[in-house]
N, C-alpha and C positions, 0 to 999 in steps of 0.2 A: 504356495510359498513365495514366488515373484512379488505379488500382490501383498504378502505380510509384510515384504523386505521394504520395498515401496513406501508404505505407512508410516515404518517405523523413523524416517528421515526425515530431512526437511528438504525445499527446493534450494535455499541457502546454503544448508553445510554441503548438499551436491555441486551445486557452480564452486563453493568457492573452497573445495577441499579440505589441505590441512591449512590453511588461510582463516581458517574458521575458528581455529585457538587462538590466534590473533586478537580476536574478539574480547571487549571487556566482558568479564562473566556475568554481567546480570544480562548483558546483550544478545550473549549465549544462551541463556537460559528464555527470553523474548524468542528470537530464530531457531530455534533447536525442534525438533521433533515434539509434537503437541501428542499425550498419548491420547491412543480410542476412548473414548468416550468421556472425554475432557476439554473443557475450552480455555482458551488464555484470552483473558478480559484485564482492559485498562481503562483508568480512568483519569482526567484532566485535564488542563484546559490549553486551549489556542491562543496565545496573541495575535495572532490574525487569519481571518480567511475568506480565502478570494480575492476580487480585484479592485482598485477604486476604479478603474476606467469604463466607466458605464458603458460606456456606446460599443463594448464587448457583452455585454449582459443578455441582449437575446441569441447572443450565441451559445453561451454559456445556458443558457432555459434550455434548450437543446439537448444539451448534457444534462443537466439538473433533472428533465423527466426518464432518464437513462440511469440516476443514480452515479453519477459520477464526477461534476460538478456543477457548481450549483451560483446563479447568479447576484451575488451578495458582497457586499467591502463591512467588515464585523469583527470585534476587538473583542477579546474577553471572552470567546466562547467555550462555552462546558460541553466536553470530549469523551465519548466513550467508544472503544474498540471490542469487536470479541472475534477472536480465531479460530477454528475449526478445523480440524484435520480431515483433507477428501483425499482419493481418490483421482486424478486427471484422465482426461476420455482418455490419453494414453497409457493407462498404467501406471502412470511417475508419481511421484509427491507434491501433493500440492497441498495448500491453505487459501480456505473460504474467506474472508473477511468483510465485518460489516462495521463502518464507520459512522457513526452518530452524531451530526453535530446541532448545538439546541441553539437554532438560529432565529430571532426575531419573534419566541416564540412558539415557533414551530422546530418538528424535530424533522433535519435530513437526513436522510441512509445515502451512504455511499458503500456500494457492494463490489469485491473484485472478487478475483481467484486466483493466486499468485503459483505457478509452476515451474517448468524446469524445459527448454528447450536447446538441445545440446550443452552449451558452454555458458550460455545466458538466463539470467531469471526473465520469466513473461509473465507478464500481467494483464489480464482478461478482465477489463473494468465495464463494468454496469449491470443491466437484468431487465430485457437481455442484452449480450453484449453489446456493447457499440463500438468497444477501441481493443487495441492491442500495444502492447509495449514489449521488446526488449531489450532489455538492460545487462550491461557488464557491471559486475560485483567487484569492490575493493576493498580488503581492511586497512586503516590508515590511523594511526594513533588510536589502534583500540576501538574505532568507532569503521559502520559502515556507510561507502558511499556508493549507490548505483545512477548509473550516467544511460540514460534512453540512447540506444543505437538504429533502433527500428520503431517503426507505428503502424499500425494500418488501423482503418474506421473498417467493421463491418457492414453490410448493409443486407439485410436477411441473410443467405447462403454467401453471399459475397465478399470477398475479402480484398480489400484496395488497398496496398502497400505505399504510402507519401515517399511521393520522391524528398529526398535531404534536402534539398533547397527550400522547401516550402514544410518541412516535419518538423512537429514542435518536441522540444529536446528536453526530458524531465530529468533532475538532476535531484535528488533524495540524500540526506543524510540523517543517520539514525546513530547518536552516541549516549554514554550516559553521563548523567550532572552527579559528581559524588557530593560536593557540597551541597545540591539542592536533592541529594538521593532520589532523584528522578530521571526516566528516560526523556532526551529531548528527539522531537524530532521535525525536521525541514524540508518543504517538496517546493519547487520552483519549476512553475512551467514558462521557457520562453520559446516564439516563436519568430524563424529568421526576419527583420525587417522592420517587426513589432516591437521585441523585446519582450519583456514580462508582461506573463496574461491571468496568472495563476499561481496561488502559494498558499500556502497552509502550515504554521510553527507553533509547538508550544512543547508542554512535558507533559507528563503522565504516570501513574504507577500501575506497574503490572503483575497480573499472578496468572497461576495457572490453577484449575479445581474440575470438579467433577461440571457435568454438563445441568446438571439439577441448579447446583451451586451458584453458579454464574450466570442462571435468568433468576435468580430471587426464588427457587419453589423451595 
């Protein structure tokens, strides 16, 4: 029964309570509890993603063979998301997610797993991990913003927590466009000293269906 209870939520509507009607409802309907054996797939495109400033880009290769970002400055690119309801090694609720983006060409996967740790959503980005994020949740005009409070890089069994002085601070907003009946959505990575190293924005439309449904079988 724990384990059913679990499932049936989201990591969102848990950090951010009754906060979470706040929500525009089709953004409700995005964050809300994915049921078993259903995916929520979107599709659409970026105005941009990544960074122009080259001379960050073999750092970024780093990331990019981790599934998590990827060394590229790219306008116009076509976006595809799909969500998955697991499971977290502890019990909680959480969502798999795989991000697509069709760069140059070529298609990136960017893979996390987005859960619940006390008060904060965490995010466990790549495969296998490489990074960690927690973020404090806020509903703010119907739309949500989460602000990175923590990071750590893993490194095999290793978990390295970035002192704040030097931890890059990601800042996410996720609202919906009623005139454009699209969700939009904005991640900005800066880091102290640098500034912006990292960002990804555009829209999307999203559904939720059977798991067949949503690879094309």
């Amino acid at each position: 029964m724990p384990e059913r209870a679990a499932a049936m939520t989201s990591p969102y509507r848990a950090v951010l309570g009754p906060a979470f009607e706040e929500l525009h409802p089709r953004l409700r309907a995005y964050f809300d509890a994915i049921p078993a054996g259903s995916t929520g797939t979107g599709r659409g495109v970026f105005d941009t993603v990544g960074t122009p400033r080259r001379w960050l880009w073999p750092v970024l290769a780093v990331f990019g063979r981790a599934h998590v970002m990827f060394p590229v400055w790219e306008r116009d690119v076509p976006f595809t998301v799909e969500n998955v309801p697991v499971l977290a090694d502890d019990g909680g609720p959480a969502v798999r997610a795989v991000r697509r983006f069709e760069l140059r060409g070529r298609v990136f996967d960017m893979r996390d797993e987005i859960g619940v740790d006390g008060w904060m959503v965490v995010d466990r980005l790549g495969s296998p991990v490489l990074a960690e994020a927690w973020f404090s949740a806020r509903v703010i005009g119907g739309a949500l913003r989460l602000t990175s409070r923590r990071v750590a890089v893993r490194l095999g069994r290793l978990r390295l927590v970035l002192p704040r002085a030097v931890a890059p601070v990601v800042a996410l907003t996720e609202r919906y466009d009623d005139e454009r009946d699209a969700q939009a959505v904005s991640i900005v990575v800066r880091v102290p000293l640098i500034g912006r190293v990292y960002q990804y924005a555009g829209t999307f439309r999203y559904q939720v269906g059977s798991a067949a449904v949503a690879s094309g079988e």
